[in-house]
PDB file of N, CA, C and O in Angstrom:
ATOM      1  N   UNK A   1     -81.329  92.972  29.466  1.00  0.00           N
ATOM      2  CA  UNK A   1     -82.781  93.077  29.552  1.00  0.00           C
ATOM      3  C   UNK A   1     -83.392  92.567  28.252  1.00  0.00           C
ATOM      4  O   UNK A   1     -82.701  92.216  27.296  1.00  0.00           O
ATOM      5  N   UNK A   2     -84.317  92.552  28.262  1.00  0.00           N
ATOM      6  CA  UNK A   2     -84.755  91.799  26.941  1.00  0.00           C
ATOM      7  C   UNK A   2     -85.274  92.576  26.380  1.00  0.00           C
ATOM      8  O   UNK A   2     -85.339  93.744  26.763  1.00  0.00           O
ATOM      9  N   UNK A   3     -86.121  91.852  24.626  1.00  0.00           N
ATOM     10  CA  UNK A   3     -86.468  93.030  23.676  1.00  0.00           C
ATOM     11  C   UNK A   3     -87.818  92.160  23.622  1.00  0.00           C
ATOM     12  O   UNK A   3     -88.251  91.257  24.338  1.00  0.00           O
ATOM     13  N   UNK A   4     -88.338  92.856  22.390  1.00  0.00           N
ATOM     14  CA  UNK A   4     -89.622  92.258  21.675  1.00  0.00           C
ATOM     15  C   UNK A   4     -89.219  91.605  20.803  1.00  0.00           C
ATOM     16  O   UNK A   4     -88.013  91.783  20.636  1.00  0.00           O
ATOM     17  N   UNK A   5     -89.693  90.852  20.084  1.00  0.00           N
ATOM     18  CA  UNK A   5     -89.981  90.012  19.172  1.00  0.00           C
ATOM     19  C   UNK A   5     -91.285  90.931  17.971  1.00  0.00           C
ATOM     20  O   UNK A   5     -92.287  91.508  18.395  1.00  0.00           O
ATOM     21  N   UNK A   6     -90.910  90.834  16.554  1.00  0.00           N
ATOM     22  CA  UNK A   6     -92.413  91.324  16.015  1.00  0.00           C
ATOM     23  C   UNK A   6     -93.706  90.863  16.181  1.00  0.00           C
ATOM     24  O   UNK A   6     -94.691  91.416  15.692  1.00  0.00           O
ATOM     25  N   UNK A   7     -93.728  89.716  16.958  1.00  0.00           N
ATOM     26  CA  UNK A   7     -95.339  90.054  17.136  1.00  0.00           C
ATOM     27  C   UNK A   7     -95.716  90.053  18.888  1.00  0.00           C
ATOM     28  O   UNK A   7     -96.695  89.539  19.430  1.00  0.00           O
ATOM     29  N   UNK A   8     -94.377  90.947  19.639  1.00  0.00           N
ATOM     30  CA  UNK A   8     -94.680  91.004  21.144  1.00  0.00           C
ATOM     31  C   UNK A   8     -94.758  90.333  22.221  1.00  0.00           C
ATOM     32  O   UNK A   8     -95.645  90.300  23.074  1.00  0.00           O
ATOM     33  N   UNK A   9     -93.537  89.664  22.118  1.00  0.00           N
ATOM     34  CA  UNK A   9     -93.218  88.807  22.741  1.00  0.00           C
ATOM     35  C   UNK A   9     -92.147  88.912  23.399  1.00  0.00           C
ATOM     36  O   UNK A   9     -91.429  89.698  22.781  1.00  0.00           O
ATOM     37  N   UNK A  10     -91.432  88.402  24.699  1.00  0.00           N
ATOM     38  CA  UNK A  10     -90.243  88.919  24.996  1.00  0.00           C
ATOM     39  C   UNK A  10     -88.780  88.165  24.757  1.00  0.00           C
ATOM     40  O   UNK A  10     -88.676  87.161  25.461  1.00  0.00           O
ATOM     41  N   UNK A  11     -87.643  88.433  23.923  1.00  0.00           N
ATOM     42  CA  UNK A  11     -86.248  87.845  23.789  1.00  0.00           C
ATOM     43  C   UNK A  11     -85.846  87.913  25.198  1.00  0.00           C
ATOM     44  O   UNK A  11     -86.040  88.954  25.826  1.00  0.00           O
ATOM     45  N   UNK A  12     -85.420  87.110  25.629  1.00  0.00           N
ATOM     46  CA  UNK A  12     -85.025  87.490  27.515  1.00  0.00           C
ATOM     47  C   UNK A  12     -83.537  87.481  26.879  1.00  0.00           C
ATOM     48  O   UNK A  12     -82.728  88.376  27.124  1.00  0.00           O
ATOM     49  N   UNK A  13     -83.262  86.396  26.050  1.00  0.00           N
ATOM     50  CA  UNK A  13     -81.523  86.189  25.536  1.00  0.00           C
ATOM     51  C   UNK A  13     -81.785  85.781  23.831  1.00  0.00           C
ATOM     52  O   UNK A  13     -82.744  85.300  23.227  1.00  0.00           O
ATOM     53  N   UNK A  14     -80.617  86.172  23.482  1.00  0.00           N
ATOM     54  CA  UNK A  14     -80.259  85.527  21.647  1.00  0.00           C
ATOM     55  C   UNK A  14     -78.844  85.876  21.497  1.00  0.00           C
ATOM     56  O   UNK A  14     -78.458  87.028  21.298  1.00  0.00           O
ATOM     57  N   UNK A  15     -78.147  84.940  21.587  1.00  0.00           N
ATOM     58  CA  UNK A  15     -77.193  84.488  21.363  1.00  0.00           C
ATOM     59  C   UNK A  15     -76.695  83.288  20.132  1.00  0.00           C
ATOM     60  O   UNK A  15     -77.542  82.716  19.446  1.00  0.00           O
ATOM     61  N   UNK A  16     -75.482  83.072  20.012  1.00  0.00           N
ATOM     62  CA  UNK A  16     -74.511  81.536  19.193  1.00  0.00           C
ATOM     63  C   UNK A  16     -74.181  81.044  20.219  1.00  0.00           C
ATOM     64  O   UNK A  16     -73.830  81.681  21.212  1.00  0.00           O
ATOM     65  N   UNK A  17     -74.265  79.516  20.099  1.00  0.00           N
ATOM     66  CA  UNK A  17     -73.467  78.656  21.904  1.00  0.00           C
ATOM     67  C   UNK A  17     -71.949  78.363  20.889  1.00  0.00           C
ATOM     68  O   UNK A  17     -71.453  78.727  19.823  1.00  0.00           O
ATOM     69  N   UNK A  18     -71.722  77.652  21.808  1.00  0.00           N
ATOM     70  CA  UNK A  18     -70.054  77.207  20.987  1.00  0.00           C
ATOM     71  C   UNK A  18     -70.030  76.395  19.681  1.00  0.00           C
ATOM     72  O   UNK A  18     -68.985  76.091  19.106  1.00  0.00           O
ATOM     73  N   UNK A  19     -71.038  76.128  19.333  1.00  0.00           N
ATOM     74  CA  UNK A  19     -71.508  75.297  18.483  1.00  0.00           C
ATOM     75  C   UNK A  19     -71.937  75.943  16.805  1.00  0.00           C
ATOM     76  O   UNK A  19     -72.144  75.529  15.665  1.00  0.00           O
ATOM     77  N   UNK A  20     -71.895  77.157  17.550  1.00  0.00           N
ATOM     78  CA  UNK A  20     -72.407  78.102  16.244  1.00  0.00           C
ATOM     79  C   UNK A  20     -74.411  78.148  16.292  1.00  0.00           C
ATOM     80  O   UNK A  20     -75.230  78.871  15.725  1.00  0.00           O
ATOM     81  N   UNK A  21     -74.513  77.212  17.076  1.00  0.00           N
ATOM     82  CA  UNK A  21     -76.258  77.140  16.993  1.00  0.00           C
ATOM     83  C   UNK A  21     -77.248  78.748  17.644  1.00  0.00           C
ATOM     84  O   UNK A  21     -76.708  79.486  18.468  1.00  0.00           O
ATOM     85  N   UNK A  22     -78.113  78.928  17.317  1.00  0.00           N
ATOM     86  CA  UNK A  22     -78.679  80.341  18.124  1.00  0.00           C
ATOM     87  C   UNK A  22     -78.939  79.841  19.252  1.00  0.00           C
ATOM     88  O   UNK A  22     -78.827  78.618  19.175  1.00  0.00           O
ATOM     89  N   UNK A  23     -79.214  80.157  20.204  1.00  0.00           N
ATOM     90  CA  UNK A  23     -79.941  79.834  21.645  1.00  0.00           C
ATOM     91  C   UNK A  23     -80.953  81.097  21.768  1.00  0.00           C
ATOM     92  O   UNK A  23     -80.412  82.201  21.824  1.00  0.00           O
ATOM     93  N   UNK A  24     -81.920  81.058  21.800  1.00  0.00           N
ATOM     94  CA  UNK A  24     -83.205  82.103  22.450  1.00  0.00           C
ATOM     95  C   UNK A  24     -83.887  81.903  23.333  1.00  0.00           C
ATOM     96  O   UNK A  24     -84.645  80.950  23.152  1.00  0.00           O
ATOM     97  N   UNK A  25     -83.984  82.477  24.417  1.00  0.00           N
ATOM     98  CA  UNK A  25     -84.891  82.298  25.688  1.00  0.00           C
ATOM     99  C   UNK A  25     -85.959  83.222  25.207  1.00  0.00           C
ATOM    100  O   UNK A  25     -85.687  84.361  24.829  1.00  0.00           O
ATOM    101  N   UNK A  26     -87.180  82.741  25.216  1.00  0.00           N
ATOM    102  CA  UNK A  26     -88.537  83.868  24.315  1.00  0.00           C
ATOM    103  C   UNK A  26     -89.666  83.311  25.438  1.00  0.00           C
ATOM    104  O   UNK A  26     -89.761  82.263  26.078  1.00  0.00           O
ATOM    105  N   UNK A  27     -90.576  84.699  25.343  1.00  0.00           N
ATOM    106  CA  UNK A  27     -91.549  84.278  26.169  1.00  0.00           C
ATOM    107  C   UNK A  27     -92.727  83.665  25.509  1.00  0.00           C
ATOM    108  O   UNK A  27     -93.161  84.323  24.563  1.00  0.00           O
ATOM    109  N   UNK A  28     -93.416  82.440  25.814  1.00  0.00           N
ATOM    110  CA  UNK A  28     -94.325  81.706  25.827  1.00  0.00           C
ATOM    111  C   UNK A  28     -95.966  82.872  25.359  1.00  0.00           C
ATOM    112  O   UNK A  28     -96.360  83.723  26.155  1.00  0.00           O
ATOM    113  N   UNK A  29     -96.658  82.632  23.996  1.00  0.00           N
ATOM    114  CA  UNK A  29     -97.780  83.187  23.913  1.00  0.00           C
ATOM    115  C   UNK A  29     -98.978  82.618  24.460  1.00  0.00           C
ATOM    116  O   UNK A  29    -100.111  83.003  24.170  1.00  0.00           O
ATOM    117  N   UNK A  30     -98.666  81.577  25.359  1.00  0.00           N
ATOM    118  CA  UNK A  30    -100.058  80.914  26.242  1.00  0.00           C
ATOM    119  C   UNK A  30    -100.543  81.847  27.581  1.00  0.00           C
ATOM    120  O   UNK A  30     -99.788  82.401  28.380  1.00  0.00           O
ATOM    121  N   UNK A  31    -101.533  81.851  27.584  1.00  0.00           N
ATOM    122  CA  UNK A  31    -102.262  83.148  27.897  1.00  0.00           C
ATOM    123  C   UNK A  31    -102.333  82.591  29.715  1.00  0.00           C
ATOM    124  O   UNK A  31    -102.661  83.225  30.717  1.00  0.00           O
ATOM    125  N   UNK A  32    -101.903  81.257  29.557  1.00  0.00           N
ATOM    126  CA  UNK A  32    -102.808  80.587  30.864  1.00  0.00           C
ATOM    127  C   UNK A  32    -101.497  80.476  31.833  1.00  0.00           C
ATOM    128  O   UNK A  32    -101.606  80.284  33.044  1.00  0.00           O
ATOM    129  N   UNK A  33    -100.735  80.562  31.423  1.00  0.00           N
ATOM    130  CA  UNK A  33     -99.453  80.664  32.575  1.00  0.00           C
ATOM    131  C   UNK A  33     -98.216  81.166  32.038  1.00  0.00           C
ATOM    132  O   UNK A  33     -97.968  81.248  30.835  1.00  0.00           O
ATOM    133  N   UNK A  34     -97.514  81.470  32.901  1.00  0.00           N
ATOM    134  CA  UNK A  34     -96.119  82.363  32.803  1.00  0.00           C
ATOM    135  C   UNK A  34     -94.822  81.011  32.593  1.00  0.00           C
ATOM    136  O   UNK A  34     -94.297  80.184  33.339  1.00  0.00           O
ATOM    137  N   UNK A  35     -94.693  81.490  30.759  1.00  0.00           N
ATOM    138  CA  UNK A  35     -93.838  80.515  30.591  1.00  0.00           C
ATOM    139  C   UNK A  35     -92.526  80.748  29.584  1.00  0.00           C
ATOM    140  O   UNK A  35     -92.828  81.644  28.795  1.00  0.00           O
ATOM    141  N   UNK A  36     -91.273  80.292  29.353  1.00  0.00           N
ATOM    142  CA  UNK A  36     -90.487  80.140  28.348  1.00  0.00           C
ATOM    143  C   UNK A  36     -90.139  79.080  27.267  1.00  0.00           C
ATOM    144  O   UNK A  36     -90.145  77.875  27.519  1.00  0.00           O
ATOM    145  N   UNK A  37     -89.807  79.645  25.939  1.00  0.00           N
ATOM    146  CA  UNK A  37     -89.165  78.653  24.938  1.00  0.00           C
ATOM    147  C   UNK A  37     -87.736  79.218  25.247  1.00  0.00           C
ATOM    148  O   UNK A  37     -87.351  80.387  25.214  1.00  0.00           O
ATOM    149  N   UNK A  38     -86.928  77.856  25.613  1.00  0.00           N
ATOM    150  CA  UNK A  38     -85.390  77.566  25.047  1.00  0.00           C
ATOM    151  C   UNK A  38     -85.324  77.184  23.778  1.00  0.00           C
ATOM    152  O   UNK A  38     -85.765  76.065  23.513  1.00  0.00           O
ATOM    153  N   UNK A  39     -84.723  78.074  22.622  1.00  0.00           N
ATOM    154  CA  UNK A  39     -84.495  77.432  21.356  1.00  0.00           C
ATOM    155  C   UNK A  39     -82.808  77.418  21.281  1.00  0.00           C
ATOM    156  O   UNK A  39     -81.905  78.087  21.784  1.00  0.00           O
ATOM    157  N   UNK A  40     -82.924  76.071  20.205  1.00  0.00           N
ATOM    158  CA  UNK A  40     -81.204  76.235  19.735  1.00  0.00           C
ATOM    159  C   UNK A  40     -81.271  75.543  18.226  1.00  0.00           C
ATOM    160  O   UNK A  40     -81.380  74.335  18.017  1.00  0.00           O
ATOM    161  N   UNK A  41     -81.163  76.775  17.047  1.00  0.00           N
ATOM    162  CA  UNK A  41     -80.998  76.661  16.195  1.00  0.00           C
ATOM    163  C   UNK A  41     -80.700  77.177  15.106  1.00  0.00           C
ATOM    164  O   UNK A  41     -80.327  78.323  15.353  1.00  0.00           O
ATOM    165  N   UNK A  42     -80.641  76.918  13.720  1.00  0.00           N
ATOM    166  CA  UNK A  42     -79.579  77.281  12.718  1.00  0.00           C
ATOM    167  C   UNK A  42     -78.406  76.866  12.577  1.00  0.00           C
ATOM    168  O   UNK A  42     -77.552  77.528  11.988  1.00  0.00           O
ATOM    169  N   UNK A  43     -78.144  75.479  13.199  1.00  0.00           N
ATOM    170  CA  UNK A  43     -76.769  75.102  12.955  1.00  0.00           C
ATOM    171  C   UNK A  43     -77.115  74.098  12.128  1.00  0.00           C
ATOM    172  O   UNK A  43     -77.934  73.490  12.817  1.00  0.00           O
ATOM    173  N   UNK A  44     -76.985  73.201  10.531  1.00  0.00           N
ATOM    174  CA  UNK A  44     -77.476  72.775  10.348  1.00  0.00           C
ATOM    175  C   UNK A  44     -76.728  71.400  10.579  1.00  0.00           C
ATOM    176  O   UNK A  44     -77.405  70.379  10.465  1.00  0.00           O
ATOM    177  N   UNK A  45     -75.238  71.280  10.928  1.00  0.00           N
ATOM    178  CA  UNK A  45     -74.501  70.600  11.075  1.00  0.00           C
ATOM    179  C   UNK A  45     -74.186  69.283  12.237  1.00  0.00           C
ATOM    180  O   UNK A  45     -73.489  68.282  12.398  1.00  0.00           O
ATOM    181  N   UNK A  46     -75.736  70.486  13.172  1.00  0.00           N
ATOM    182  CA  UNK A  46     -75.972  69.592  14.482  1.00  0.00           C
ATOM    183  C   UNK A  46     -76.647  68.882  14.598  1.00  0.00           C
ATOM    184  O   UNK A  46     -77.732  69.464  14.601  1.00  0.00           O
ATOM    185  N   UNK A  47     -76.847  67.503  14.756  1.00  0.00           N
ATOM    186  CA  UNK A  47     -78.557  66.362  15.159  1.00  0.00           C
ATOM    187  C   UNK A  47     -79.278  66.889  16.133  1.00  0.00           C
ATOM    188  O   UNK A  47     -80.507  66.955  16.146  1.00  0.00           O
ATOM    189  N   UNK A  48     -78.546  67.270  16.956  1.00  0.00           N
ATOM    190  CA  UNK A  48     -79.154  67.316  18.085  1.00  0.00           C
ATOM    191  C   UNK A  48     -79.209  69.252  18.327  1.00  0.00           C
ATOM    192  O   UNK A  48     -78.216  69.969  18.203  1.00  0.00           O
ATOM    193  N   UNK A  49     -80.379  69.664  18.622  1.00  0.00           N
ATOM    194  CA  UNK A  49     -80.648  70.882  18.376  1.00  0.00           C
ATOM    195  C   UNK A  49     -80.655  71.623  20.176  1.00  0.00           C
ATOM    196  O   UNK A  49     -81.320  72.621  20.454  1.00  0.00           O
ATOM    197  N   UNK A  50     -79.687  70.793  21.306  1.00  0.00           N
ATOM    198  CA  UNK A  50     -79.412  71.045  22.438  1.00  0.00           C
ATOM    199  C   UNK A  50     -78.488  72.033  22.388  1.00  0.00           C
ATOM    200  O   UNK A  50     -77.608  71.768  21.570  1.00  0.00           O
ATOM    201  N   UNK A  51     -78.291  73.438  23.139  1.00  0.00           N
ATOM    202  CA  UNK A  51     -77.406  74.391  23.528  1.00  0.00           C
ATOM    203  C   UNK A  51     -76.113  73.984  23.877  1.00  0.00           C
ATOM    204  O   UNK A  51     -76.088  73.364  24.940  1.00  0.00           O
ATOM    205  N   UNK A  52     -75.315  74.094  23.470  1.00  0.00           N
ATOM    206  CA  UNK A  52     -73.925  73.222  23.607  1.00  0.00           C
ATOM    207  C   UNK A  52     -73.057  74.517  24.217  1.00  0.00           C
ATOM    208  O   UNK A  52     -72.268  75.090  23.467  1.00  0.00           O
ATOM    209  N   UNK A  53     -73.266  75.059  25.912  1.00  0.00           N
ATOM    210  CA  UNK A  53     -72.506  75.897  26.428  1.00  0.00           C
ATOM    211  C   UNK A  53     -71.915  76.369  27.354  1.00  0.00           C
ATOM    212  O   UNK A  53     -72.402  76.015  28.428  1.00  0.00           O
ATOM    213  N   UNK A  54     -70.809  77.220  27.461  1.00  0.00           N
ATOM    214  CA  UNK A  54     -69.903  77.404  28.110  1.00  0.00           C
ATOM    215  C   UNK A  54     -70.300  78.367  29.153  1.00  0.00           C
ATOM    216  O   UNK A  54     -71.417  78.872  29.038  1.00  0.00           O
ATOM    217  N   UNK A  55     -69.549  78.706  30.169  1.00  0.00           N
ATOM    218  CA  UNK A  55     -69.731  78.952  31.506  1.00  0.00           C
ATOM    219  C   UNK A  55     -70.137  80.457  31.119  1.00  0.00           C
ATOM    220  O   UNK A  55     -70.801  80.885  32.063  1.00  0.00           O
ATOM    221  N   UNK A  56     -70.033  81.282  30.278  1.00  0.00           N
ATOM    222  CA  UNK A  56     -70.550  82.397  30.031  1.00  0.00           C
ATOM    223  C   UNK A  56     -71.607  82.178  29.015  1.00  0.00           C
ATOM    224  O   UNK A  56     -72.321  83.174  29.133  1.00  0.00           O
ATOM    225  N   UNK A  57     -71.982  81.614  28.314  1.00  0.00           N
ATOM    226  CA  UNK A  57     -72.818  81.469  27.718  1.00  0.00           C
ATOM    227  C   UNK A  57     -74.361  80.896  29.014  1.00  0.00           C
ATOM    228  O   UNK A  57     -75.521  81.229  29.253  1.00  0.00           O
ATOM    229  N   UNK A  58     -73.675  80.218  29.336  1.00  0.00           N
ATOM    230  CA  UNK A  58     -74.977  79.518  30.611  1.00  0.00           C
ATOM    231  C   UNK A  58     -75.080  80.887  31.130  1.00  0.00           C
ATOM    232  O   UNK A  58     -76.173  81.416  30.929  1.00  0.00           O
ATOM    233  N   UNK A  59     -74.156  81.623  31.782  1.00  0.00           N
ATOM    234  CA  UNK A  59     -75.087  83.279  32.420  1.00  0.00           C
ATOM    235  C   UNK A  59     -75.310  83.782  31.818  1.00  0.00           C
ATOM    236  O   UNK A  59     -75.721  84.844  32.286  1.00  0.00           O
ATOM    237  N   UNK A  60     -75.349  83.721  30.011  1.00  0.00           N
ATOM    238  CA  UNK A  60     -76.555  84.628  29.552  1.00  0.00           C
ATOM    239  C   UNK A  60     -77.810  84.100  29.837  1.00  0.00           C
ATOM    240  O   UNK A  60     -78.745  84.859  30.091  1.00  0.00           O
ATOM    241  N   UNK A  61     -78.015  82.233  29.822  1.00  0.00           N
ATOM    242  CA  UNK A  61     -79.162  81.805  29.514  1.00  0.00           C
ATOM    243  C   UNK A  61     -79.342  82.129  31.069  1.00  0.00           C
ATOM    244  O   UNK A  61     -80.423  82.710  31.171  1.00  0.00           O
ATOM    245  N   UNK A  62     -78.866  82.027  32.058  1.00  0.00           N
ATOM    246  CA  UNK A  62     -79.395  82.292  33.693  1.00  0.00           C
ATOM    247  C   UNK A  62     -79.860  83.726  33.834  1.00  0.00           C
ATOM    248  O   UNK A  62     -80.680  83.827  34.746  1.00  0.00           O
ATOM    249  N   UNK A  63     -79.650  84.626  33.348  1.00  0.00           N
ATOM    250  CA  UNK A  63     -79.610  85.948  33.413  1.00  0.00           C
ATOM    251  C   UNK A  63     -80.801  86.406  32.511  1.00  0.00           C
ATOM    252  O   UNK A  63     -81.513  87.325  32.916  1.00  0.00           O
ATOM    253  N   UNK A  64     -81.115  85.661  31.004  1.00  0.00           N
ATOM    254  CA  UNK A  64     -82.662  86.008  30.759  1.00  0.00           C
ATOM    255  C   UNK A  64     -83.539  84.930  31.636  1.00  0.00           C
ATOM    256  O   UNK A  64     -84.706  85.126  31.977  1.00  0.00           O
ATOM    257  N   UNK A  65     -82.867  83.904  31.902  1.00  0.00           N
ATOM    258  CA  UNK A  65     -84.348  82.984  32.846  1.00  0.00           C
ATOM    259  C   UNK A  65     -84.882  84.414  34.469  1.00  0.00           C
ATOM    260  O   UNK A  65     -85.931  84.804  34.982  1.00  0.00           O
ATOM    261  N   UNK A  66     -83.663  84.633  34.618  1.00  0.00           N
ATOM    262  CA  UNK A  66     -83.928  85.773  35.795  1.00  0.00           C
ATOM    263  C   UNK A  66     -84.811  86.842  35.332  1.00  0.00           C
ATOM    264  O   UNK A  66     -85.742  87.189  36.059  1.00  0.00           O
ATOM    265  N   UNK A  67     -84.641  87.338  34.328  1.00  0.00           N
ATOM    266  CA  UNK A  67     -85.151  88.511  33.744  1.00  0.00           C
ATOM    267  C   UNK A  67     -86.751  87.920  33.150  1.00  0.00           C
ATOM    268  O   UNK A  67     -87.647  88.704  32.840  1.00  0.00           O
ATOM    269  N   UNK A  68     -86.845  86.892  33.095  1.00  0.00           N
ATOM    270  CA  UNK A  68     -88.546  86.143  32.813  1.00  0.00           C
ATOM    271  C   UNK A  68     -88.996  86.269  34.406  1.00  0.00           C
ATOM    272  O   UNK A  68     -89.820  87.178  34.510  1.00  0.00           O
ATOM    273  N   UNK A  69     -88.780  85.796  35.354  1.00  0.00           N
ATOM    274  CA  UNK A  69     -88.577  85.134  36.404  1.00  0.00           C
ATOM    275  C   UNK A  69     -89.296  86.736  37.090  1.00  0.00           C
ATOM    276  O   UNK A  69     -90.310  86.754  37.786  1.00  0.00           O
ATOM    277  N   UNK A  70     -88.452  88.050  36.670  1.00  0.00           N
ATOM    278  CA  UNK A  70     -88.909  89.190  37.708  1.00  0.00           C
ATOM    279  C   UNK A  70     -90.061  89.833  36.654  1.00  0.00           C
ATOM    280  O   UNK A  70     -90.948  90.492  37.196  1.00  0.00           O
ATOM    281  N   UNK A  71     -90.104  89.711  35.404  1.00  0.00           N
ATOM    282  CA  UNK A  71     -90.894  90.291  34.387  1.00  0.00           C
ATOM    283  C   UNK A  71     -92.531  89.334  34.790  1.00  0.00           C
ATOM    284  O   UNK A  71     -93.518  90.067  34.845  1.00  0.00           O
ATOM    285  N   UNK A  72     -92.748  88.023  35.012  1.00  0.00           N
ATOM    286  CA  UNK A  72     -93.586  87.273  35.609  1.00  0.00           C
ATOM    287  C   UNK A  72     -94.171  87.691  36.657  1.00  0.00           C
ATOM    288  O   UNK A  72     -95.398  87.742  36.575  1.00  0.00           O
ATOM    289  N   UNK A  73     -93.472  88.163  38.087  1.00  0.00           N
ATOM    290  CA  UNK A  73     -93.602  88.711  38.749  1.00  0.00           C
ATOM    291  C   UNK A  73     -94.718  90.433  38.520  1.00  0.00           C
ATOM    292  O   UNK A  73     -95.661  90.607  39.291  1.00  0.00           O
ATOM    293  N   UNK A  74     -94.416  91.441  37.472  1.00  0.00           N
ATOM    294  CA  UNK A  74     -95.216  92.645  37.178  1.00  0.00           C
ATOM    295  C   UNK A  74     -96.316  92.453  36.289  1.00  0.00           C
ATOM    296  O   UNK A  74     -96.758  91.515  35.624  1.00  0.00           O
ATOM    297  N   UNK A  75     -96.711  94.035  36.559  1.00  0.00           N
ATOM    298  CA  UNK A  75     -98.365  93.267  36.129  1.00  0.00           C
ATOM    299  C   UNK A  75     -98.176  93.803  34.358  1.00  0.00           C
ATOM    300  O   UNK A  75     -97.040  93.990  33.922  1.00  0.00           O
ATOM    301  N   UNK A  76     -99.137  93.964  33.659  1.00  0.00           N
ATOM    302  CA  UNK A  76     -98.474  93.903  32.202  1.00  0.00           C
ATOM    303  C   UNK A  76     -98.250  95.366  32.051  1.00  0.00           C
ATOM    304  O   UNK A  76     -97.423  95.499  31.149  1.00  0.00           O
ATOM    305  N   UNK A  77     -98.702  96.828  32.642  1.00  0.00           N
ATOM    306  CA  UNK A  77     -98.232  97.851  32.170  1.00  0.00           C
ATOM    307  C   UNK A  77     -96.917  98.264  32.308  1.00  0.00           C
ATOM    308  O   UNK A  77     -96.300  99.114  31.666  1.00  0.00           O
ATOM    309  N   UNK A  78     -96.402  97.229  33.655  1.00  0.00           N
ATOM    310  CA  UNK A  78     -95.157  97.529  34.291  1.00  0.00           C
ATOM    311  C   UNK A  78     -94.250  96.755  32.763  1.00  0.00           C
ATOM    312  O   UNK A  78     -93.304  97.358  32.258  1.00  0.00           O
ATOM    313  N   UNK A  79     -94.741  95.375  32.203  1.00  0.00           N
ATOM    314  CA  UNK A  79     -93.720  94.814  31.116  1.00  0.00           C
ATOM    315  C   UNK A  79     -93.825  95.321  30.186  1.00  0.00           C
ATOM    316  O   UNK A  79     -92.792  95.428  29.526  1.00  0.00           O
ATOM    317  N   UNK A  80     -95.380  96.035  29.491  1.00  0.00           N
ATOM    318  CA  UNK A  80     -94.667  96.766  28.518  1.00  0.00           C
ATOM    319  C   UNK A  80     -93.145  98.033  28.789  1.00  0.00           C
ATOM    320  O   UNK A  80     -92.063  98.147  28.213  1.00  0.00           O
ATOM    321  N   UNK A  81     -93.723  98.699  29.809  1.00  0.00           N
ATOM    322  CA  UNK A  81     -92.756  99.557  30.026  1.00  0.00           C
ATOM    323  C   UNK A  81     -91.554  99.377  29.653  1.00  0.00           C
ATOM    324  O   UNK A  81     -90.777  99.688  28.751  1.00  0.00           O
ATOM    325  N   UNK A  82     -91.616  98.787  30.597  1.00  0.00           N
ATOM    326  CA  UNK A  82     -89.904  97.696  31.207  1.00  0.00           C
ATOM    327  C   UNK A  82     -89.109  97.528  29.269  1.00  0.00           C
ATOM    328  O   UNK A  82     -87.935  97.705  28.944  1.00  0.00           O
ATOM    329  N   UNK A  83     -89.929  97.261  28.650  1.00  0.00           N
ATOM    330  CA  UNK A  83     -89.524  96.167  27.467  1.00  0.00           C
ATOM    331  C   UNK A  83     -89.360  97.559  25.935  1.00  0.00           C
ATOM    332  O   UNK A  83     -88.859  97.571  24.810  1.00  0.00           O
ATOM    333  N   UNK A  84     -90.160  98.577  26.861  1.00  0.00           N
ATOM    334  CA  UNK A  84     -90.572  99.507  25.494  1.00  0.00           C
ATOM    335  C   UNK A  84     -89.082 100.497  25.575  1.00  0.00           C
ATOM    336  O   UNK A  84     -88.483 101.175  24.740  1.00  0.00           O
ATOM    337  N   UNK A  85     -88.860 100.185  27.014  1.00  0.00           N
ATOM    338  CA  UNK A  85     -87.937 101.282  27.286  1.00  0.00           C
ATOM    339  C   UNK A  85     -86.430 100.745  26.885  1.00  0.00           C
ATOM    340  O   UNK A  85     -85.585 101.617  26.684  1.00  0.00           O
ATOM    341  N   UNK A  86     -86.109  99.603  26.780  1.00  0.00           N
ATOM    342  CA  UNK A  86     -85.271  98.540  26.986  1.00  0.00           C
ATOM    343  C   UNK A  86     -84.934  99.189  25.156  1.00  0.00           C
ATOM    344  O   UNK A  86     -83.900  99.740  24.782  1.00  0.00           O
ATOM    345  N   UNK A  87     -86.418  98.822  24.144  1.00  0.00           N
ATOM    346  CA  UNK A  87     -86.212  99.070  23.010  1.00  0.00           C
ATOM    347  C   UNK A  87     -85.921 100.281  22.028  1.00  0.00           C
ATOM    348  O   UNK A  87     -85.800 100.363  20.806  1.00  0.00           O
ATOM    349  N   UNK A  88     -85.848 101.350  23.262  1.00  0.00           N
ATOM    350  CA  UNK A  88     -85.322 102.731  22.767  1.00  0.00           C
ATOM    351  C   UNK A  88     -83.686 102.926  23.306  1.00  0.00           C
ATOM    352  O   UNK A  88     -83.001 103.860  22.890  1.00  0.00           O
ATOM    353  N   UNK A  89     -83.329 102.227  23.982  1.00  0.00           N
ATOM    354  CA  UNK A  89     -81.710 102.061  23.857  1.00  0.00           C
ATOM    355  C   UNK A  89     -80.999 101.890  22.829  1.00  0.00           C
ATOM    356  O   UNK A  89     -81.451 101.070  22.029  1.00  0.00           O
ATOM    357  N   UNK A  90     -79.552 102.629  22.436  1.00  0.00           N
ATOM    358  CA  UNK A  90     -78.983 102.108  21.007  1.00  0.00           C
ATOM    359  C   UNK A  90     -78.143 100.726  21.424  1.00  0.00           C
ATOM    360  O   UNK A  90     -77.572 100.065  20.557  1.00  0.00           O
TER     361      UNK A  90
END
């Protein structure tokens, strides 16, 4: 499930791909539609700042696109919830 971000936003995934690079699926602060950033970075070794990953690594990134995908779907008291509750887990 995903977390917040400090200024309230949602991590759907954060992970290393095989590459050592981060990958983050984060939710989009545009107000006007329901959207995601794919990031892949901190590797500084790489040109190319593409997710370089393996068959478990892709179902993390499928598994937060899902978790955007049903969070899109509720209305926002249901995502804070969802996200507040997620962040009181150890």
């Amino acid at each position: 499930m995903a977390t917040l971000t400090p200024r309230g936003f949602a991590d759907f995934c954060d992970f290393r791909d095989s590459y050592g690079s981060r990958v983050i699926v984060r939710q989009s602060s545009n107000a006007e539609i329901d959207a995601v950033w794919i990031f892949a970075k901190d590797n500084p070794d790489m040109k190319n700042p593409a997710p370089h990953l393996t068959v478990e690594q892709a179902t993390i990134v499928r598994d937060g696109l899902d978790d955007f995908i049903r969070m899109a779907a509720m209305d926002v008291g249901e995502v804070i919830d969802a996200l507040s509750a997620n962040q009181e887990k150890p």
